[in-house]
Backbone as numpy.savetxt, mean C-alpha at the origin, in Angstrom:
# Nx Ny Nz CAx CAy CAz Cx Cy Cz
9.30 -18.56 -22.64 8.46 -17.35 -22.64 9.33 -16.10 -22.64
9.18 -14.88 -23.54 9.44 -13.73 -23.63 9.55 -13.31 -22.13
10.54 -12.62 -21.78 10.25 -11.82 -20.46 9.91 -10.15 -20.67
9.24 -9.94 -20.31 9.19 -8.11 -20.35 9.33 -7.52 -19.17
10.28 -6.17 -19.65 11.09 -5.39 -18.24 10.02 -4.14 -18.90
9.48 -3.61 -17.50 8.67 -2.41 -17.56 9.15 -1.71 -16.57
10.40 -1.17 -16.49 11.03 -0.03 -15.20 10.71 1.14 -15.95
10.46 1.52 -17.41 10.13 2.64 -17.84 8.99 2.77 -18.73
8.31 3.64 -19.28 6.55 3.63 -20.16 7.12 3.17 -21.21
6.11 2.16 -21.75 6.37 1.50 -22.72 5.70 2.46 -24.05
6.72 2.13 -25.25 6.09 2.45 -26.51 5.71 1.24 -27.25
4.66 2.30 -28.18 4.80 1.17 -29.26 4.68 1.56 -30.33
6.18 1.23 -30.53 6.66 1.41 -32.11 7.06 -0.22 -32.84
5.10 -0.56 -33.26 5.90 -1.49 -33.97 5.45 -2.93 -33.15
5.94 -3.07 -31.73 5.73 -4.29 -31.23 4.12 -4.48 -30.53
3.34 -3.84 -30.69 2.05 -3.56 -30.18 1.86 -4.02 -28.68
2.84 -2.99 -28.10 2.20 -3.39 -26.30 0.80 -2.63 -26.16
0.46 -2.95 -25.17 -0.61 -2.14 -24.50 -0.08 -2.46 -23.04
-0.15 -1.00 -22.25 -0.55 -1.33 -20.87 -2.05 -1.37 -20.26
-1.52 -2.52 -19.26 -3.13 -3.46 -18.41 -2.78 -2.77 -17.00
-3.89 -2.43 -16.60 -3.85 -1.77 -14.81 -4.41 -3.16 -14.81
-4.09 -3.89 -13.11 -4.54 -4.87 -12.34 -5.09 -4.24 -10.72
-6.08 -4.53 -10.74 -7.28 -4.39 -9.11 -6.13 -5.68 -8.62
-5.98 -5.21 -7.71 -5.84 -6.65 -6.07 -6.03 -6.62 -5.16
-6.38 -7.66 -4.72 -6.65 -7.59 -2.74 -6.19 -8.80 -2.55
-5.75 -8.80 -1.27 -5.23 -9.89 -0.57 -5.19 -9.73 0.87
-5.26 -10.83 1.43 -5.11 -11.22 2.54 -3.46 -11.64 2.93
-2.80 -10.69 3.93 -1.44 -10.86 3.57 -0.75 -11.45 5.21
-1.41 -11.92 5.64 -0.79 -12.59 6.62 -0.27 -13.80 6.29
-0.33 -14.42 5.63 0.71 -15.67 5.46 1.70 -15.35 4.30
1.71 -14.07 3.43 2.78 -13.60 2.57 3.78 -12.81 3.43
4.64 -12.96 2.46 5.89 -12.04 3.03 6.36 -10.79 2.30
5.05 -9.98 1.99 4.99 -8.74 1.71 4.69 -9.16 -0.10
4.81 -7.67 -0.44 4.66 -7.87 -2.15 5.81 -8.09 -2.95
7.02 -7.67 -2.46 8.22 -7.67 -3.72 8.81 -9.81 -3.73
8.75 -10.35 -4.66 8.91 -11.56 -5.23 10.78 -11.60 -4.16
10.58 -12.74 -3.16 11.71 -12.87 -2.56 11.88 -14.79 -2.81
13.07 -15.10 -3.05 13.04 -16.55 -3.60 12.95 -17.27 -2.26
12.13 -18.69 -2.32 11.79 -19.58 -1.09 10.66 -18.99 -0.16
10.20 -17.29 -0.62 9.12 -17.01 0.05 7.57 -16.84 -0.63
6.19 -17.11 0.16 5.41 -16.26 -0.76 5.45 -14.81 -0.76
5.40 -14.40 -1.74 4.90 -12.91 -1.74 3.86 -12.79 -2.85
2.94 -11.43 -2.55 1.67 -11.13 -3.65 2.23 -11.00 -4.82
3.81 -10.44 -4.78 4.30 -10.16 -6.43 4.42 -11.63 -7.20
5.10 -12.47 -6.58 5.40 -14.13 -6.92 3.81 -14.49 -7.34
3.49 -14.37 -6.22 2.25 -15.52 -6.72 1.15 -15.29 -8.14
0.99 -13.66 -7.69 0.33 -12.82 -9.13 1.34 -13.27 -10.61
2.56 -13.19 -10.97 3.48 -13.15 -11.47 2.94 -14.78 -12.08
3.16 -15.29 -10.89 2.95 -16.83 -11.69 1.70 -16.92 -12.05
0.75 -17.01 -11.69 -0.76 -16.69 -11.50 -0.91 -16.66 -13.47
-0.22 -15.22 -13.41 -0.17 -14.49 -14.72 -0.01 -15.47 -15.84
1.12 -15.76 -15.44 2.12 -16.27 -16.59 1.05 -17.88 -16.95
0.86 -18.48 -15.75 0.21 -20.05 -16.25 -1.05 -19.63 -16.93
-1.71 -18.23 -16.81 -2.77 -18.08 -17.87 -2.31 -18.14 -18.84
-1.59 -16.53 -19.39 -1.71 -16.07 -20.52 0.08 -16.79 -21.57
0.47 -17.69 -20.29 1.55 -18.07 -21.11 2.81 -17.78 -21.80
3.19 -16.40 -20.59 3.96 -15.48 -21.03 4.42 -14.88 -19.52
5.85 -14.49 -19.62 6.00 -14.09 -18.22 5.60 -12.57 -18.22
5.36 -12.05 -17.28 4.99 -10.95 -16.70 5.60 -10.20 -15.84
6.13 -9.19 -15.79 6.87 -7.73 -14.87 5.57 -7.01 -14.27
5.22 -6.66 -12.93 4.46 -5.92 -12.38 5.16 -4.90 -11.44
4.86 -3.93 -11.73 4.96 -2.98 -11.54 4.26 -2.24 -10.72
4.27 -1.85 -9.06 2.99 -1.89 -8.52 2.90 -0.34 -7.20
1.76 -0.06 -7.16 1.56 1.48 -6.64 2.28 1.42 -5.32
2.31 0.56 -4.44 3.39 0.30 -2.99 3.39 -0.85 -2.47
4.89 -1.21 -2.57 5.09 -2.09 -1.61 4.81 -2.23 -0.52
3.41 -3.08 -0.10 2.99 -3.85 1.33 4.35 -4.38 1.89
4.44 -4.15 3.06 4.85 -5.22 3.89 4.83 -6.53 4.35
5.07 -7.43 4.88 5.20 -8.72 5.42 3.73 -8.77 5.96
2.77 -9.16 6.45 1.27 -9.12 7.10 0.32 -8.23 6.77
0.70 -7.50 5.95 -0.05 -6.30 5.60 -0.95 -6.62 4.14
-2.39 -6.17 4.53 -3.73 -6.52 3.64 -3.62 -5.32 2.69
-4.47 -5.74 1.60 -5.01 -4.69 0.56 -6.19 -5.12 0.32
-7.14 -4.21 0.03 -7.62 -4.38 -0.77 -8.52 -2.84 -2.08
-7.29 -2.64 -2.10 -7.22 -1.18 -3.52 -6.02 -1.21 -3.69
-5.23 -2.25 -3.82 -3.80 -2.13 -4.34 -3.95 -2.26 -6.49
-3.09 -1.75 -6.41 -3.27 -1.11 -8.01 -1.21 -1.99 -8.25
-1.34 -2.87 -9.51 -0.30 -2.64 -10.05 -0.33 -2.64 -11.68
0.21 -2.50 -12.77 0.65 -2.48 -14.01 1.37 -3.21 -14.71
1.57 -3.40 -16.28 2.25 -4.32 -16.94 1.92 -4.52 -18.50
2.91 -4.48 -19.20 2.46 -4.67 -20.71 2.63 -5.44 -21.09
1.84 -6.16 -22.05 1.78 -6.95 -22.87 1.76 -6.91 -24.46
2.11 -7.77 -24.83 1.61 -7.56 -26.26 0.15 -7.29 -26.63
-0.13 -6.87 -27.80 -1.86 -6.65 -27.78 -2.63 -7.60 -28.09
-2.10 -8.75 -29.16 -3.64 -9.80 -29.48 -2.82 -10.38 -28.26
-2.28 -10.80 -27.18 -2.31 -11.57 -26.57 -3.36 -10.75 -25.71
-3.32 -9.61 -24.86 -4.69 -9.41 -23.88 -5.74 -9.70 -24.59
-5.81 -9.19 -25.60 -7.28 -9.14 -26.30 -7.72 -10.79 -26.37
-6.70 -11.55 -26.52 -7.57 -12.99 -26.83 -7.94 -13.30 -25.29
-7.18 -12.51 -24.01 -7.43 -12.96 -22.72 -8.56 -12.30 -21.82
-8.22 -10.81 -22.51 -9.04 -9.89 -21.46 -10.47 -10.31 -21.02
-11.49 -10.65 -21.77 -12.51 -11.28 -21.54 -12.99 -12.09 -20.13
-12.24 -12.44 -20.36 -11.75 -14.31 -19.30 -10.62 -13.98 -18.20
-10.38 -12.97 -18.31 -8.76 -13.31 -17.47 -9.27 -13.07 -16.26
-10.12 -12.36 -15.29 -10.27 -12.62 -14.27 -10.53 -13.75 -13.64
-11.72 -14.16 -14.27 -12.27 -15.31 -13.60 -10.97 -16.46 -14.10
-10.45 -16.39 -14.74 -9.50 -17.63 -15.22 -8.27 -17.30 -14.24
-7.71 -16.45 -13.17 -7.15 -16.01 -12.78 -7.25 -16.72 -11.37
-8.89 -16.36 -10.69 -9.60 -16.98 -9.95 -8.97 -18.17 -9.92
-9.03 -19.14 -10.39 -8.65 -20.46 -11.11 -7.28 -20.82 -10.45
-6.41 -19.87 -10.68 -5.18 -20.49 -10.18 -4.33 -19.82 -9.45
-4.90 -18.73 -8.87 -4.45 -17.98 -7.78 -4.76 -19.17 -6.28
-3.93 -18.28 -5.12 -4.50 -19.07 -3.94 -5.64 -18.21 -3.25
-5.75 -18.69 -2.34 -7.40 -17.88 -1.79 -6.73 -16.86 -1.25
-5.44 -16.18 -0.67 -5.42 -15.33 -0.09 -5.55 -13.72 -1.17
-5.11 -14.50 -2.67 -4.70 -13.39 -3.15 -6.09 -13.51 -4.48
-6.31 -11.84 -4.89 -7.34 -11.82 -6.01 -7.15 -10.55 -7.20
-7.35 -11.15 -7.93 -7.26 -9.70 -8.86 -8.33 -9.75 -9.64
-9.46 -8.68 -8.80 -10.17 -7.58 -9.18 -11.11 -7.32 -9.97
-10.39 -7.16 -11.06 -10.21 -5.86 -12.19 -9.28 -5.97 -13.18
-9.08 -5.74 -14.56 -8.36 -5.71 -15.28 -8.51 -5.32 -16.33
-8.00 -4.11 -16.73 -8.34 -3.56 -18.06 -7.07 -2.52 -18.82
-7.21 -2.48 -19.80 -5.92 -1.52 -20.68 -6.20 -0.23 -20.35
-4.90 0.39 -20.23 -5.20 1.94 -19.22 -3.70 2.67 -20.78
-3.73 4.02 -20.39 -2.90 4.91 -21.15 -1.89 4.14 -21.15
-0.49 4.55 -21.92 1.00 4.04 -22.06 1.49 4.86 -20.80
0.86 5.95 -20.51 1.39 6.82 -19.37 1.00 6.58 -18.53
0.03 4.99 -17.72 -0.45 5.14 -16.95 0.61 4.17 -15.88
1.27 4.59 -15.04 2.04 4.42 -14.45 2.02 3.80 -12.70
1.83 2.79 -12.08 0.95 2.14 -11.12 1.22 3.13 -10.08
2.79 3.34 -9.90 3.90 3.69 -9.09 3.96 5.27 -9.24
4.55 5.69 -9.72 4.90 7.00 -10.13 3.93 7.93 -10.49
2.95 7.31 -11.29 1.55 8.65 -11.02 0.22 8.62 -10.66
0.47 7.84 -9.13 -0.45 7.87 -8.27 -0.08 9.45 -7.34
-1.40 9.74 -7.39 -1.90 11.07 -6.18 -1.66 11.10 -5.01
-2.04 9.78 -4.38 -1.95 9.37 -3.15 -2.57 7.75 -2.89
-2.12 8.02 -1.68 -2.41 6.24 -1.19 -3.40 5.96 -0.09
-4.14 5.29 0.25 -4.78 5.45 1.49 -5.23 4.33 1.61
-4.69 4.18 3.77 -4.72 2.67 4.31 -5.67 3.31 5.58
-6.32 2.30 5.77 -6.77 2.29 7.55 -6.38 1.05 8.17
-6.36 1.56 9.25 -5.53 0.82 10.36 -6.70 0.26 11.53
-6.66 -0.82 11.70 -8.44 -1.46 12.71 -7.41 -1.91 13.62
-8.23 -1.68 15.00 -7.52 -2.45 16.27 -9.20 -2.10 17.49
-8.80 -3.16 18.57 -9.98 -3.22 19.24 -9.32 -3.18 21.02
-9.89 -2.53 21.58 -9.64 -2.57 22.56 -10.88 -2.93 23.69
-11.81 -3.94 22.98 -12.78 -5.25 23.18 -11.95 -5.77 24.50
-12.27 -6.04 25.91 -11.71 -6.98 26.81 -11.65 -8.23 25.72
-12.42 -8.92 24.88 -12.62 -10.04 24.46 -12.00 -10.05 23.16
-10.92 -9.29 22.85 -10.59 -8.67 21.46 -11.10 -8.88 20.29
-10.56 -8.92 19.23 -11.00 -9.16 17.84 -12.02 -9.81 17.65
-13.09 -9.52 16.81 -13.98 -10.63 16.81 -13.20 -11.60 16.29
-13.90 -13.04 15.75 -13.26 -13.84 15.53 -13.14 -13.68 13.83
-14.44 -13.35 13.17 -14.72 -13.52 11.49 -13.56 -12.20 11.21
-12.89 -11.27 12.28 -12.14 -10.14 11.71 -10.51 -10.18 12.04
-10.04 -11.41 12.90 -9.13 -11.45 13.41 -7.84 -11.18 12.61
-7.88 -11.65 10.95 -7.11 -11.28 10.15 -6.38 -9.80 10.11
-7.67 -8.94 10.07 -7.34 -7.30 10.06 -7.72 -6.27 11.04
-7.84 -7.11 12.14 -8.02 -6.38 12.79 -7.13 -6.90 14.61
-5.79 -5.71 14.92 -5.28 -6.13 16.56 -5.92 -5.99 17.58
-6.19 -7.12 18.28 -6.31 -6.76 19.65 -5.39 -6.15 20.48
-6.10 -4.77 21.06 -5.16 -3.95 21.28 -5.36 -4.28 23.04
-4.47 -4.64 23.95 -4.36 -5.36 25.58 -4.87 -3.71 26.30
-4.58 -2.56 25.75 -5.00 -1.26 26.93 -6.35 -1.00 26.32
-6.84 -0.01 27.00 -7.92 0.70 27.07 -7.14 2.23 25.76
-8.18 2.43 24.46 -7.34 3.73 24.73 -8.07 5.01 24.29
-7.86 6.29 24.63 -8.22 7.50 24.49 -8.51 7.96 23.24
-9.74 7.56 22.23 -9.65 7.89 20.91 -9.54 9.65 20.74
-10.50 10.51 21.92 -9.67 12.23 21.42 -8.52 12.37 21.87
-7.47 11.93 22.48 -6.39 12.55 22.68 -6.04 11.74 21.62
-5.96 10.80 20.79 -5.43 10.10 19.73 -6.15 11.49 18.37
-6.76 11.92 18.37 -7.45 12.95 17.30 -6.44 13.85 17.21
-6.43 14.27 18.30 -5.81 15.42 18.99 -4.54 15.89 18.11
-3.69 14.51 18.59 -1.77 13.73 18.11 -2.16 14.30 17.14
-3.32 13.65 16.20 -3.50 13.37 14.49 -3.34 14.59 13.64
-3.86 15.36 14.15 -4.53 16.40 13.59 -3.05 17.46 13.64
-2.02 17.50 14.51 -1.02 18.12 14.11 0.17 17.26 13.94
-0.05 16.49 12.63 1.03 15.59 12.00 1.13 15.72 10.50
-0.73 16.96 10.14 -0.44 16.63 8.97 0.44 17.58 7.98
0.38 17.41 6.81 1.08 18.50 6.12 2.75 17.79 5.93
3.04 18.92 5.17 4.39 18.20 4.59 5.44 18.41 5.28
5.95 17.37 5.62 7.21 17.31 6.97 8.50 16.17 6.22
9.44 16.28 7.25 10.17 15.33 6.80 9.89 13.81 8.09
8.98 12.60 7.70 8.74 12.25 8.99 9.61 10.97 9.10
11.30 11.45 8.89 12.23 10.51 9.23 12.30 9.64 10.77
11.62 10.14 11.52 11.40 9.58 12.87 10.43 8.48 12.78
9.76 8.58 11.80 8.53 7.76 11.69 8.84 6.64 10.15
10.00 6.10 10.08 10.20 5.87 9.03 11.75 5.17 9.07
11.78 3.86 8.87 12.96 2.67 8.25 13.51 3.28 7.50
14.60 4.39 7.66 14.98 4.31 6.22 15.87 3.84 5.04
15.61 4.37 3.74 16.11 2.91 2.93 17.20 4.10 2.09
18.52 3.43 1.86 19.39 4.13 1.15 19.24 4.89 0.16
19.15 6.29 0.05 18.81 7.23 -0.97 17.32 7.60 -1.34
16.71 7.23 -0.03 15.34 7.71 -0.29 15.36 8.43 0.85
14.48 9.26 0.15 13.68 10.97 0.99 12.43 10.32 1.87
12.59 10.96 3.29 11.59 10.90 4.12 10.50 12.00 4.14
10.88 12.94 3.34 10.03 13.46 3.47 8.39 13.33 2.29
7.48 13.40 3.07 6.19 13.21 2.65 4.79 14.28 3.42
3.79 14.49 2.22 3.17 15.38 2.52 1.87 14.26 2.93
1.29 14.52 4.23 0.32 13.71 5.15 -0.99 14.25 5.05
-1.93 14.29 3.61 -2.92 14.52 3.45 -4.29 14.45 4.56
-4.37 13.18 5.30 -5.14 13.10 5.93 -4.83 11.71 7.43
-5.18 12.28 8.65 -4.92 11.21 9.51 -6.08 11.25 10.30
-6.97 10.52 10.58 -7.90 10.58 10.93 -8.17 9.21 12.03
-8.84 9.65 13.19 -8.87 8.49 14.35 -10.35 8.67 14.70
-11.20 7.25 14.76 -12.60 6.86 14.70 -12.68 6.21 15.28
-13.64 5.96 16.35 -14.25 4.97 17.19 -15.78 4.65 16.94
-16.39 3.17 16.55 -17.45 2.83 16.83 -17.41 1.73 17.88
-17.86 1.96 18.70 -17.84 1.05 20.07 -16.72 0.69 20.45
-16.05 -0.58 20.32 -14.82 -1.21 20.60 -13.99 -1.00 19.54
-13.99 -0.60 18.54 -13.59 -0.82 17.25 -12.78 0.78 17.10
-11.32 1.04 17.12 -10.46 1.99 16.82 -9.88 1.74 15.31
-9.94 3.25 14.37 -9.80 3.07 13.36 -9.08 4.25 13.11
-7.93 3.78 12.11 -7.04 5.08 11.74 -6.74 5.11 10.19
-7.40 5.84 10.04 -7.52 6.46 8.28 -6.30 7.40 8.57
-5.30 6.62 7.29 -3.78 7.79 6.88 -3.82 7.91 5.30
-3.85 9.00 4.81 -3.64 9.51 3.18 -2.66 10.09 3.34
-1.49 10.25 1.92 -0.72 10.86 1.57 -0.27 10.63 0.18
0.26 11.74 -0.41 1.02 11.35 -1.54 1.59 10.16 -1.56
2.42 9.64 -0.51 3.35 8.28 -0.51 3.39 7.99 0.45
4.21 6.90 0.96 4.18 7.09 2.52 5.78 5.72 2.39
6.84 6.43 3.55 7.85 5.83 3.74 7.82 4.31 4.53
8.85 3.76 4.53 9.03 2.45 5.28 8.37 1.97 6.44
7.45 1.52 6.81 6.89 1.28 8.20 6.09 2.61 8.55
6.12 3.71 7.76 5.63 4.91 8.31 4.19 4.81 8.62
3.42 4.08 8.32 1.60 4.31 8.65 1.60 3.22 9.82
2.51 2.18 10.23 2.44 1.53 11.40 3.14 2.38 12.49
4.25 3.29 12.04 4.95 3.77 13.38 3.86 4.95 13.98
3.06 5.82 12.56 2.40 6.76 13.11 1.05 6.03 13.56
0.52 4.70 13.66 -0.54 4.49 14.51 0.11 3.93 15.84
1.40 3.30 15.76 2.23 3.25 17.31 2.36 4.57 18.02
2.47 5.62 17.42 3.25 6.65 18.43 1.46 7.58 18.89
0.67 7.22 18.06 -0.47 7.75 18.47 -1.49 6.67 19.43
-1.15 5.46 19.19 -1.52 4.23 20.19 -1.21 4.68 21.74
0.38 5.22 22.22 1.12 5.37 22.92 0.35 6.79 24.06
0.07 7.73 23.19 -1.13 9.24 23.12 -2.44 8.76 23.77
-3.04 7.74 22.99 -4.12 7.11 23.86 -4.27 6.29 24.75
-2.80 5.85 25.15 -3.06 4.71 26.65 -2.61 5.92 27.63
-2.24 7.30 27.37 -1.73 8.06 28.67 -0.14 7.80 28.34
0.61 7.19 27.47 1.97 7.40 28.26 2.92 8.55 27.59
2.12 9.35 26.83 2.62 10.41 26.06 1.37 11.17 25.80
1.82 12.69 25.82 0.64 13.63 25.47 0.45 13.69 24.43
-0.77 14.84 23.41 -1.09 14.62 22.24 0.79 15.16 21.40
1.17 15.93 22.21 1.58 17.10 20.91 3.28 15.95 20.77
3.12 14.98 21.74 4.39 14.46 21.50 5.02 13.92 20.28
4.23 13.25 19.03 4.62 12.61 18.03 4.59 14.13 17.14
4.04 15.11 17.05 4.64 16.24 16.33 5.92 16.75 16.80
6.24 16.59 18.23 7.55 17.01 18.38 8.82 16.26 17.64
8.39 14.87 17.06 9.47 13.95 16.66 9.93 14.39 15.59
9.29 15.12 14.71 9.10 15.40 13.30 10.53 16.56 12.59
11.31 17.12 13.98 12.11 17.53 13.87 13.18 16.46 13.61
13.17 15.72 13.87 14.56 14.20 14.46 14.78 14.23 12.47
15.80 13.74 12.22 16.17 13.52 10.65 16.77 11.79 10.89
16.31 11.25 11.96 16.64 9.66 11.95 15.69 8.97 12.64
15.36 7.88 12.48 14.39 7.13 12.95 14.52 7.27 14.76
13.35 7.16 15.37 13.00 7.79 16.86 12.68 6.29 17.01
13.54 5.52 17.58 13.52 4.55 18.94 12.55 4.33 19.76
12.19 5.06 20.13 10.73 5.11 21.55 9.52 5.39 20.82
9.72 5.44 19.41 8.01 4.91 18.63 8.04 3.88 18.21
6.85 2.95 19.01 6.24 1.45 18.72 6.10 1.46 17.23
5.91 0.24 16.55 5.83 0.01 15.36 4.68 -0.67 15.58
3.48 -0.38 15.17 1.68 -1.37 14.99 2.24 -2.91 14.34
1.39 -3.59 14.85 1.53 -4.63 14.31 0.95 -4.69 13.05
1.64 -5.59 11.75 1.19 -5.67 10.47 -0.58 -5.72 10.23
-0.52 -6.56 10.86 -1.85 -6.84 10.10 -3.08 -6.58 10.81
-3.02 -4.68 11.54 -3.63 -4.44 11.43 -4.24 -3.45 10.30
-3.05 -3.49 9.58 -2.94 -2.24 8.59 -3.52 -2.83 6.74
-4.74 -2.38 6.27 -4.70 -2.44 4.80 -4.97 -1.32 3.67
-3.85 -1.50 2.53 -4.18 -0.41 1.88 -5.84 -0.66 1.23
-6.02 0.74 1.13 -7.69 0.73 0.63 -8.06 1.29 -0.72
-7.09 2.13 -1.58 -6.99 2.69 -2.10 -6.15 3.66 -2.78
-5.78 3.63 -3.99 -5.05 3.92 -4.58 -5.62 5.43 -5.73
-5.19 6.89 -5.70 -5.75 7.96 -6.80 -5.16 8.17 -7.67
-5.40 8.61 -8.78 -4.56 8.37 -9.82 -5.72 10.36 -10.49
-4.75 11.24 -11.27 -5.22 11.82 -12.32 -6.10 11.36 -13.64
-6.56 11.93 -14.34 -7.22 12.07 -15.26 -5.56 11.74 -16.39
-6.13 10.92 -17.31 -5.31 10.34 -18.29 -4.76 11.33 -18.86
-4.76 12.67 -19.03 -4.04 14.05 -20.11 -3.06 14.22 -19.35
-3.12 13.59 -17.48 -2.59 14.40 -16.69 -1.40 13.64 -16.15
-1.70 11.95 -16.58 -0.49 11.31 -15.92 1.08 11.11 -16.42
0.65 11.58 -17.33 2.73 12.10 -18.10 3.34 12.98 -16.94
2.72 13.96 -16.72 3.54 15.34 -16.36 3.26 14.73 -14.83
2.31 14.07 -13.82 2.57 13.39 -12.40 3.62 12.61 -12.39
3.69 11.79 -13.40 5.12 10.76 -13.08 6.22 11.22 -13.47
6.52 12.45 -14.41 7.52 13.10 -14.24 7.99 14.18 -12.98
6.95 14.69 -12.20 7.05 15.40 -10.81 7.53 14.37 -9.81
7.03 13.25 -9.90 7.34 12.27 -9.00 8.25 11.47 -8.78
8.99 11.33 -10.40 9.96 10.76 -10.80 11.35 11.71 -9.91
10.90 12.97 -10.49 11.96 14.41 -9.84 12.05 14.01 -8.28
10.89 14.20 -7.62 11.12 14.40 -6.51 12.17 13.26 -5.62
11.62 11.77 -6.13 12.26 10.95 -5.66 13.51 10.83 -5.70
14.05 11.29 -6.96 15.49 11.24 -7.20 16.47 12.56 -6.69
């Protein structure tokens, strides 16, 4: 089988690609995140193969963010070209035929041909995960235990508002953030939002992007806000630090899933993945 490398927008001059956007969700507690690691599962491996035993051809995906190790989706967005009569003889069928030989944790969606500029990674808007945890004496229900932590304290959902509400905006939030050689911590924090229905604590985080561990450390350091052992304004004070801050908990994986992925209007995604391309580098 042909292999195809998609690190940059494909043309077509001639070889008739088309790019395919792919819908996924998964259940990611028994994967070991999304990027394809050998001897492990991951969502990239298994999709990848998934792919290939359909349409008979290997496949490069290309995808809006790397999940972590336990960490759910379900609005994860990735990309990939193909030749053209090959989707076209598949597109029809390829979900449900997909169905077929995927495992139950993992699913794709959705599938359809999007712009040459449409880019999974690079010209997305923003990203957005919520974060479920219960502070139930009897924790998690049982039908939710997957995505949702039992959290052992009691905790303060307004002083957790409180934290939220001055974190957002564009900072550098290296304190809140693994970081990875030659990447920028800094990120602009569209929205952080903390919800309670009964037992049930919920933390909605948007942003343009979001760094290494960063949406688990900022529901740890605001976890920390609502049991009492830190005031609200403490995790904005971190935001000065230019290295990862030690004394913020990291959430456990799987309470965290992405939900959603934004993307521009098709005239508009050339000139996003070239801003984005800039910034990163």
């Amino acid at each position: 089988m042909e292999r195809l490398h998609v690190d940059e927008p494909a043309t077509d001059t001639g070889g008739g690609l088309v790019r395919v956007r792919l819908d996924v969700s998964y259940d990611g507690t028994a994967l070991h995140g999304w990027a394809r690691q050998p001897g492990q599962r991951t969502v990239q491996g298994e999709l990848e193969l998934g792919l290939a035993t359909v349409l008979r051809h290997d496949v490069d995906l290309t995808v809006a963010g790397r999940t972590d190790a336990g960490v759910h989706a379900t609005g994860q967005v990735a990309h990939t070209d193909l030749p053209a009569d090959l989707f076209a003889q598949h597109e029809a069928r390829l979900v449900r035929r997909l169905r077929g030989v995927l495992p139950p944790d993992v699913a794709v969606t959705a599938v359809r041909q999007v712009s040459l500029d449409f880019d999974a990674r690079f010209a997305a808007l923003a990203r957005h995960y919520a974060y479920r945890l219960t502070d139930a004496d009897a924790g998690a229900p049982p039908l939710r235990r997957a995505d949702t932590v039992a959290w052992p304290r009691s905790l303060d959902d307004g002083a957790m508002r409180l934290a939220a509400g001055l974190l957002l905006g564009e900072h550098d939030f290296a304190a809140f953030c693994r970081r990875r050689e030659g990447a920028t911590t800094v990120r602009t924090l569209l929205d952080l939002r903390v919800h309670r229905a009964g037992d049930l604590v919920e933390v909605h985080a948007s942003a343009d992007a979001f760094c290494h561990s960063m949406v688990r450390s900022l529901v740890g350091g605001l976890t920390a806000v609502g049991e009492g052992r830190r005031p609200p304004e403490w995790p904005a004070s971190l935001l000065s630090r230019r290295e990862r801050a030690n004394d913020v908990p990291v959430a456990p994986a799987g309470g965290l899933t992405l939900v959603r992925v934004d993307y521009p209007d098709d005239d508009q995604l050339a000139a996003r993945t070239r801003v984005t391309r800039a910034r990163r580098d």
